[in-house]
C-alpha positions as CSV (number, residue, x, y, z in Angstrom):
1,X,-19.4,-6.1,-7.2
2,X,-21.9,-3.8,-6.2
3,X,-22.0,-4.5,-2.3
4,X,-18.2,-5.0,-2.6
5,X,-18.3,-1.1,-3.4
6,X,-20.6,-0.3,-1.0
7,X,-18.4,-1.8,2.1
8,X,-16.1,0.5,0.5
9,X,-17.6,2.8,0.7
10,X,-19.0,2.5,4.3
11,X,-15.2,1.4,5.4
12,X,-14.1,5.4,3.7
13,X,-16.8,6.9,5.6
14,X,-14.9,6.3,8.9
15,X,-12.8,9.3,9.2
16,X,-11.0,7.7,12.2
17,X,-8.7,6.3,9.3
18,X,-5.2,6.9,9.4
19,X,-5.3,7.6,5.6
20,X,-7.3,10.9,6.5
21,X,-5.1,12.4,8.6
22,X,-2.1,11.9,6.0
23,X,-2.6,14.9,3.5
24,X,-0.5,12.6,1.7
25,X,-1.0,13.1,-2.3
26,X,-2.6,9.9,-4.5
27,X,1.0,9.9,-5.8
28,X,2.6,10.2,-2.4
29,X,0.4,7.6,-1.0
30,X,1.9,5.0,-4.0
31,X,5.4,5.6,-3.5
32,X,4.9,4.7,0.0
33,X,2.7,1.3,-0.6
34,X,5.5,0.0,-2.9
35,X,8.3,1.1,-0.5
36,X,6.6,-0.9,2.4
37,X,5.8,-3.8,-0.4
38,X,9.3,-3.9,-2.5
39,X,11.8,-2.9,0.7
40,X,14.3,0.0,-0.9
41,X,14.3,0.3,-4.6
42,X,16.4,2.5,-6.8
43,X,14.6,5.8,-7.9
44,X,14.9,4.7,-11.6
45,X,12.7,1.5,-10.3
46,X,10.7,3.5,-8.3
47,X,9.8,5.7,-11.2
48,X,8.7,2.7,-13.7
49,X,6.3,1.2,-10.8
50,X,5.0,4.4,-9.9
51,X,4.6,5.1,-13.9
52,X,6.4,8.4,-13.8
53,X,9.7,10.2,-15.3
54,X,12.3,10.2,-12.9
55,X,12.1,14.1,-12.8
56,X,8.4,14.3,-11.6
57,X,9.6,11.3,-8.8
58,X,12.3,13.3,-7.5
59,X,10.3,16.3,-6.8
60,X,7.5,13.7,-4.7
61,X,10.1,12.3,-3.0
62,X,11.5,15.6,-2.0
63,X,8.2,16.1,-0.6
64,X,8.1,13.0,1.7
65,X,11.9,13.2,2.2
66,X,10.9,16.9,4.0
67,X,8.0,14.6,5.7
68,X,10.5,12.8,7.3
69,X,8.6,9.7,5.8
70,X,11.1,8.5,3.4
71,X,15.0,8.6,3.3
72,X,17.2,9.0,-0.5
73,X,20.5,7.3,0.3
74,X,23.4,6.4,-2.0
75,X,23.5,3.2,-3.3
76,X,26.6,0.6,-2.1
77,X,28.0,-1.2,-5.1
78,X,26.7,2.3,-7.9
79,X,27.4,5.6,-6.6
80,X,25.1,7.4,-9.7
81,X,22.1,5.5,-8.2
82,X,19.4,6.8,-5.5
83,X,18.1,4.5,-2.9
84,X,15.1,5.4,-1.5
85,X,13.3,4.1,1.4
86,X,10.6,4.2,4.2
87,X,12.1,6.1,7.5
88,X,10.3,4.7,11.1
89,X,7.9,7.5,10.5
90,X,6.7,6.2,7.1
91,X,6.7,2.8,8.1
92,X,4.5,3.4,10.7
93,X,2.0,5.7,8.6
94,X,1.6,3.0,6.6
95,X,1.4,0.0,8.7
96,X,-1.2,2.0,11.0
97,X,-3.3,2.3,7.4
98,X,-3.4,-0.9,6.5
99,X,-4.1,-1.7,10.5
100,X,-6.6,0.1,10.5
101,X,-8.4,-1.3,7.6
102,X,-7.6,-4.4,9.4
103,X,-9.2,-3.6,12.5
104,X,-12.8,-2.6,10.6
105,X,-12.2,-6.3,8.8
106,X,-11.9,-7.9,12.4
107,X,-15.0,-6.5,13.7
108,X,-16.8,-6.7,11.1
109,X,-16.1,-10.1,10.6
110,X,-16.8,-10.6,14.4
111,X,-20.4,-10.2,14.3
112,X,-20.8,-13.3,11.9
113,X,-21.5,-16.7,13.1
114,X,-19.2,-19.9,12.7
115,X,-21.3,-20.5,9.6
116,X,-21.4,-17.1,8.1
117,X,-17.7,-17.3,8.3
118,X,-17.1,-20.3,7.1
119,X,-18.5,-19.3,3.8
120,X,-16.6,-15.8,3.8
121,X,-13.5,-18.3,4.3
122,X,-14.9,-20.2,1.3
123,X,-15.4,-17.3,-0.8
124,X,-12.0,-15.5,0.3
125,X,-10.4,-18.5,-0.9
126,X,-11.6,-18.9,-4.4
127,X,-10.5,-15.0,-5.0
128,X,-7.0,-15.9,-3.6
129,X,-7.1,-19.1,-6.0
130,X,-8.2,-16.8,-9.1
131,X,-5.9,-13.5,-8.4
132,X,-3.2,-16.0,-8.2
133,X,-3.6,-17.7,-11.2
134,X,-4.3,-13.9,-13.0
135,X,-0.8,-13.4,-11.4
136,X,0.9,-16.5,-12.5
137,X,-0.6,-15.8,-15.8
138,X,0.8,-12.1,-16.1
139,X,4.0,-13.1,-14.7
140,X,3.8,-10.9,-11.6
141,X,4.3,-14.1,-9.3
């Protein structure tokens, strides 16, 4: 665990990073991860993933709807219901973070032999075996 928080750590150290360049709140920052992970939800779904009343989302959404990173539409078959999304804008925000983390995993991962690889495969496997049983277990799958 210890040098997996220190890559971390050297990986936040590049302030290249999207992420920096956000000013996007912790809060903000959520609501835009599960928005590019769920597709549209309904702001009463939004605020139970995101762990908050449906008063305190509105007023981050307002924030990101004035961002012009996320869009609050009315919902087809329930006309009481909010749907709120990821405008081009937030979708690329996001997608450039999560690049970028990417692109320090690539070339990183570059400067390893075939060996040295093939046991970061090995190990990268038994982590995706374990987090999905965890899953499975907790009935997120």
């Amino acid at each position: 665990m210890g040098a997996q928080i220190r890559l971390q750590h050297l990986f936040a150290d590049d302030r290249s990073d999207p992420l920096f360049s956000s000013h996007l709140t912790m809060s903000q920052l959520k609501i835009l991860l599960l928005l590019a992970r769920h597709g549209n939800l309904a702001g009463g779904e939004l605020a139970r993933l995101v762990g908050v009343g449906a008063a305190a989302l509105s007023g981050m959404v307002d924030r990101l709807v004035v961002q012009e990173l996320v869009t609050r539409t009315e919902d087809l078959h329930d006309r009481r219901v909010r749907r709120i999304g990821l405008t081009k804008a937030g979708t690329e925000l996001i997608d450039g973070i999560i690049t970028a983390g990417m692109a320090k995993q690539r070339e990183l991962l570059s400067r390893l032999t075939a060996e040295e690889l093939a046991l970061v495969s090995q190990a990268t496997d038994l982590l995706l075996r374990e987090a999905a049983r965890i899953a499975e277990a907790s009935g997120e799958v």
